[in-house]
C-alpha positions in Angstrom: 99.6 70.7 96.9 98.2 71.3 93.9 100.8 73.1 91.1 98.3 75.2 89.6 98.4 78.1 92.4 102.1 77.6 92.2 102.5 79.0 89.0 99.5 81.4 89.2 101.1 83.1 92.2 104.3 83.7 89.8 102.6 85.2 87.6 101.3 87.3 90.5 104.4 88.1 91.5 105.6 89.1 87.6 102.4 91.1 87.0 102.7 93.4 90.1 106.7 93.8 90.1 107.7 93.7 86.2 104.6 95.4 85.0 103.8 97.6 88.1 101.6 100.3 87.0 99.9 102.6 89.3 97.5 106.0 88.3 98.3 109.3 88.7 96.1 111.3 91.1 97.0 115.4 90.4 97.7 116.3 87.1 101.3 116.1 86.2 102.0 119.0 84.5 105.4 119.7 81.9 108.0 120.7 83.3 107.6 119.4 86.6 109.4 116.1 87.8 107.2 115.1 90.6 104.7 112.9 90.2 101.1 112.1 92.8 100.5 108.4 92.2 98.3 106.1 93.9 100.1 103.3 95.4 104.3 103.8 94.7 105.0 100.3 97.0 106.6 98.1 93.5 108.9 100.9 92.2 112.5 101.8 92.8 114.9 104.3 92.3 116.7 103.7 88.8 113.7 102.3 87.6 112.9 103.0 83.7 109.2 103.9 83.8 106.2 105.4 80.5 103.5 107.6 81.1 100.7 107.0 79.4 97.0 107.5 79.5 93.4 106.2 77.7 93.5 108.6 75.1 96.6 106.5 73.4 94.2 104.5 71.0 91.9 107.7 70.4 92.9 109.5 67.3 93.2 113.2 67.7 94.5 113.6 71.0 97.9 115.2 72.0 98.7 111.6 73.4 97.1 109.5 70.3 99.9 106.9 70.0 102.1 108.2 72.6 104.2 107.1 75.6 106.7 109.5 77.5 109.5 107.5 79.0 111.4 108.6 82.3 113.4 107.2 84.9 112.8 107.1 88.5 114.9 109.3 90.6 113.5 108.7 94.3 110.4 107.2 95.8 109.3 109.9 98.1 106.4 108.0 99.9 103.3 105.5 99.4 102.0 108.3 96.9 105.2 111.0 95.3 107.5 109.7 93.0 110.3 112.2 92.1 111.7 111.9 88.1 115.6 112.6 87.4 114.2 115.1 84.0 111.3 117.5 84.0 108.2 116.0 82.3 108.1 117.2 78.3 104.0 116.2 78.2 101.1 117.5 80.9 99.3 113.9 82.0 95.9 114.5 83.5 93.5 112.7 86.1 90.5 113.1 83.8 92.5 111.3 80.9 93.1 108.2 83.4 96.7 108.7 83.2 99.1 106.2 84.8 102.6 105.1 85.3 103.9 101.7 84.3 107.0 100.3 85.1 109.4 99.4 81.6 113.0 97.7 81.2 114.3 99.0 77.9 111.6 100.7 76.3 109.8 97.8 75.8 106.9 97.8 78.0 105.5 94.3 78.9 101.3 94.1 79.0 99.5 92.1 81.2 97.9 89.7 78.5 101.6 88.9 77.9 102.3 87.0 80.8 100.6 83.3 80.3 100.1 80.3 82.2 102.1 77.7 79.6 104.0 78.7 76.7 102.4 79.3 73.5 103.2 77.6 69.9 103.0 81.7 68.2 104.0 84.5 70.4 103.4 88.0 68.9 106.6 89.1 67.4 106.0 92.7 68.1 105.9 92.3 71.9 107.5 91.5 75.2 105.8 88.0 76.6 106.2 86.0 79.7 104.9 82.7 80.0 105.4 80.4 83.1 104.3 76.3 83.3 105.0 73.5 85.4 108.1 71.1 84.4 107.8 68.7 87.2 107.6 67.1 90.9 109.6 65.4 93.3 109.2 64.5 96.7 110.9 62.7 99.5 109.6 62.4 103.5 111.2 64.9 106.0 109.7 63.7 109.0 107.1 61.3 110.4 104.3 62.1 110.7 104.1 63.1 108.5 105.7 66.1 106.1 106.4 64.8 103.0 109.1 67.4 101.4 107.3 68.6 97.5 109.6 69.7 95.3 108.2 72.0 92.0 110.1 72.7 89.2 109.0 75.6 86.7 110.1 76.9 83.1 109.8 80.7 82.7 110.0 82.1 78.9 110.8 85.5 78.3 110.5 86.7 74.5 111.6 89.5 72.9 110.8 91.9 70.0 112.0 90.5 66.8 115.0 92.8 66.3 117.4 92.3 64.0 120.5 94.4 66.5 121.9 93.4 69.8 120.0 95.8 71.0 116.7 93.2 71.1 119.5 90.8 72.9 120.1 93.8 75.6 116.7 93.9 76.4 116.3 90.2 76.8 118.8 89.8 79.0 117.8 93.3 81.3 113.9 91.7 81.4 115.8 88.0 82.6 118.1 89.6 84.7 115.1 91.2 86.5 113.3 88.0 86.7 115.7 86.0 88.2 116.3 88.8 91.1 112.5 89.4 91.5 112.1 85.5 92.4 115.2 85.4 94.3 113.7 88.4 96.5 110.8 86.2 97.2 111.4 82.9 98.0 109.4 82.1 100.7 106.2 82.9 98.6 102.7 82.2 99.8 100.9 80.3 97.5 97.4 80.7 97.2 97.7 83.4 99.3 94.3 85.5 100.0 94.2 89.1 101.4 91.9 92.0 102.6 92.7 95.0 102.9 91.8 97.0 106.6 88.9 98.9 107.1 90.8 100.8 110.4 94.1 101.4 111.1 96.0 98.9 113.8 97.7 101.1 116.7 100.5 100.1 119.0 98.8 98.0 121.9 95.5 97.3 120.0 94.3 93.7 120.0 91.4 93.9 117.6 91.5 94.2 113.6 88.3 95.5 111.5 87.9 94.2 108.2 85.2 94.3 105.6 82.4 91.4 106.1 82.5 90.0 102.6 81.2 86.6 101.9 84.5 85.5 100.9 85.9 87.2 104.2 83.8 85.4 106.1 84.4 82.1 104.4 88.1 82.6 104.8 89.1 84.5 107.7 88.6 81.4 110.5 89.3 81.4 114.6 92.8 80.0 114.6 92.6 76.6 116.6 93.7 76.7 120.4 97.4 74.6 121.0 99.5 74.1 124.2 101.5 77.2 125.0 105.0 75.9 123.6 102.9 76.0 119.7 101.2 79.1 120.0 103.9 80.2 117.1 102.5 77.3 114.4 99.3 78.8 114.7 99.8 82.6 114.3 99.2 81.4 110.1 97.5 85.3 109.6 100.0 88.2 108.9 99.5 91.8 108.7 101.7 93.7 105.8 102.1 97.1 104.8 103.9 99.7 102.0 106.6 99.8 104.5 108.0 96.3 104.4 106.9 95.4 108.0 105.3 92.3 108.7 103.4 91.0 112.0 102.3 87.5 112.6 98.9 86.6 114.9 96.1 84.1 115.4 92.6 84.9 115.6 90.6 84.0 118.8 87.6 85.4 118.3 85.6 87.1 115.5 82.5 89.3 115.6 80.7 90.2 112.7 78.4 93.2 113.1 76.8 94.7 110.1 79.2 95.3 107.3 81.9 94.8 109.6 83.9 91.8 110.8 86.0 92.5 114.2 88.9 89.7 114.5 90.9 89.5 118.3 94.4 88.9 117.6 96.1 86.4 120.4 98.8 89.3 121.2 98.6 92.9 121.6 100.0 94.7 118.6 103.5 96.1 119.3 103.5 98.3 115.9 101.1 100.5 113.9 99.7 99.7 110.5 97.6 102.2 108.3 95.1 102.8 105.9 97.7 104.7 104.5 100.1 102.8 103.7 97.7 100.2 102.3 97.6 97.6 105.6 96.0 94.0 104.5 95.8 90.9 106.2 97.1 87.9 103.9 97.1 84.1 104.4 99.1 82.4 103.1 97.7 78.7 102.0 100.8 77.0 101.1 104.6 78.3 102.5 107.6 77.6 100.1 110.1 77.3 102.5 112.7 77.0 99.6 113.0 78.4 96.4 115.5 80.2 94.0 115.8 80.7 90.1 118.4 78.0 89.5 119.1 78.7 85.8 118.6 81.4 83.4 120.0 80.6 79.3 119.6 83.4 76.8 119.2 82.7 72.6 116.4 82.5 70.0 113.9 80.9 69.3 111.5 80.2 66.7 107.6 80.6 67.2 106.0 79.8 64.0 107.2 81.7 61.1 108.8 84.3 63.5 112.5 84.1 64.8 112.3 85.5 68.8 115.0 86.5 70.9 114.1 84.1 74.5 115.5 83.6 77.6 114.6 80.6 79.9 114.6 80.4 83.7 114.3 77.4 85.7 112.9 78.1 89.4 112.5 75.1 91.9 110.2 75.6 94.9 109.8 73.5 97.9 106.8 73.2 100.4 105.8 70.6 103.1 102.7 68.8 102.7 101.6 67.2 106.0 99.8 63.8 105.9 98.1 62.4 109.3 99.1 58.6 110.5 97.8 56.3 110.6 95.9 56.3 107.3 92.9 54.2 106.2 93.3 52.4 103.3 90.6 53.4 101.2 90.9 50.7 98.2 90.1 47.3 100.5 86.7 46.3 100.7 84.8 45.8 104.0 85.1 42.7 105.6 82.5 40.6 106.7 81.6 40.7 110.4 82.3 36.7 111.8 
């Protein structure tokens, strides 16, 4: 496979875990410590979160260059989020107001995390960059799965502090790194999903989702195989806010008007809902092996600034099947005697 999806699907993975921001949809009004959000599925309890909303940049506003901080005290559901301390600020719905995840009061920004490392980093911010270091590979089995190995380098820079307390923060954003990756490694790379358009019920055998061109071009009738391989087939997965999974093939699709009806090969033994965010994904490529290997901590220099960094190395391995016997496509055609 290609490495470039590899490393964009890390920096997936970092965007929607370290980051994870979601909006508020009620007012949050001071003095209360429960919070309406839209989607709660990538925070925890214990987590360090900011409050913040569109009017930060607009000069004159009771939020004009202001966060609030607070930590997570429970996750209620898909959509409540319960504080340990009463809010000190009222955030409002009509100000766009939403919560973002933080590690140390530093908050890390989206157009932080890069694919490749970068010769200047801004001083004044957390950054993330990920790139490729290399490839090996070695045959597993004939025919014909030919073992990839990928190597990556992830950089984490701090703030230029001049206390430990820049170092403390380093090491808190690494430390969550490495666990995030090692929470995920059997990612799917180049992985597409959809989201539902109708919830799936126990026993159903049918799944409705939106006919978009790229549905369409995507979401495929899973070829038919002897009964003994039905399981290397069932490639589509259902997934949810509540951790549950539930693997299928397709053996038929209808599309009707705005609609595309797909008719899973088993009967469904468990629900999933609009509610709790239900999508199909498929994976392209499976890592069937992966873990953050090493994680070093220090400075570095990016041009004239001196940055506390911390490097990770991550190794992922995925099968790439080749078909035997193959044609040899640099001989010229003979000519016939």
């Amino acid at each position: 496979m290609p490495v470039e999806p590899l490393v964009d699907t890390i920096i997936e993975l970092v965007k929607d875990n370290i980051i994870a921001e979601t909006d508020i949809t009620s007012d949050a009004i001071a003095g209360s410590n429960t919070i309406s959000v839209y989607n709660s599925f990538h925070f925890m309890p214990d987590q360090e979160i900011i409050l913040i909303d569109y009017d930060y940049n607009v000069s004159g506003t009771p939020h004009y260059q202001r966060f609030e901080y607070s930590k997570i005290k429970t996750v209620n559901n898909t959509t409540s989020i319960t504080l340990y301390d009463p809010l000190e600020s009222t955030w409002l719905v009509a100000s766009n107001s939403f919560v973002q995840k933080t590690i140390g009061h530093s908050p890390l920004y989206a157009n932080q995390v890069l694919f490749g490392d970068r010769e200047i980093i801004p001083a004044d911010q957390m950054a993330i960059t990920v790139e490729p270091s290399n490839m090996s590979n070695e045959w597993m089995y004939l025919q014909g799965g030919l073992n990839e190995e990928y190597k990556l380098k992830i950089m984490i820079y701090g703030k230029d502090m001049k206390t430990d307390e820049g170092l403390r923060i380093l090491v808190r954003y690494a430390d969550n790194v490495v666990e995030l990756l090692n929470k995920n490694i059997h990612i799917g790379a180049g992985e597409y999903s959809t989201p539902l358009l109708q919830n799936v019920n126990i026993g159903d055998t049918q799944v409705i989702i939106a006919a978009t061109p790229e549905n369409i071009d995507r979401i495929t009738i899973t070829n038919i195989v002897p009964p003994m391989l039905k399981d290397l087939k069932r490639t589509y997965q259902l997934q949810d806010n509540n951790g549950t999974s539930w693997w299928f093939g397709i053996t038929n699709i209808d599309i009707s008007g705005n609609t595309m009806i797909l008719t899973m090969d088993i009967p469904m033994t468990m629900p999933f809902l609009l509610s709790e965010f239900a999508v199909i994904r498929k994976p392209k490529y499976y890592v069937w092996d992966s873990r953050a290997d090493s994680a070093t901590y220090g400075v570095t220099q990016k041009g004239s600034a001196i940055l506390r960094a911390a490097e990770i190395g991550w190794y992922g391995k995925m099968i790439n099947e080749f078909s035997f016997p193959q044609p040899a496509l640099n001989l010229k055609g003979f000519n016939q005697i």
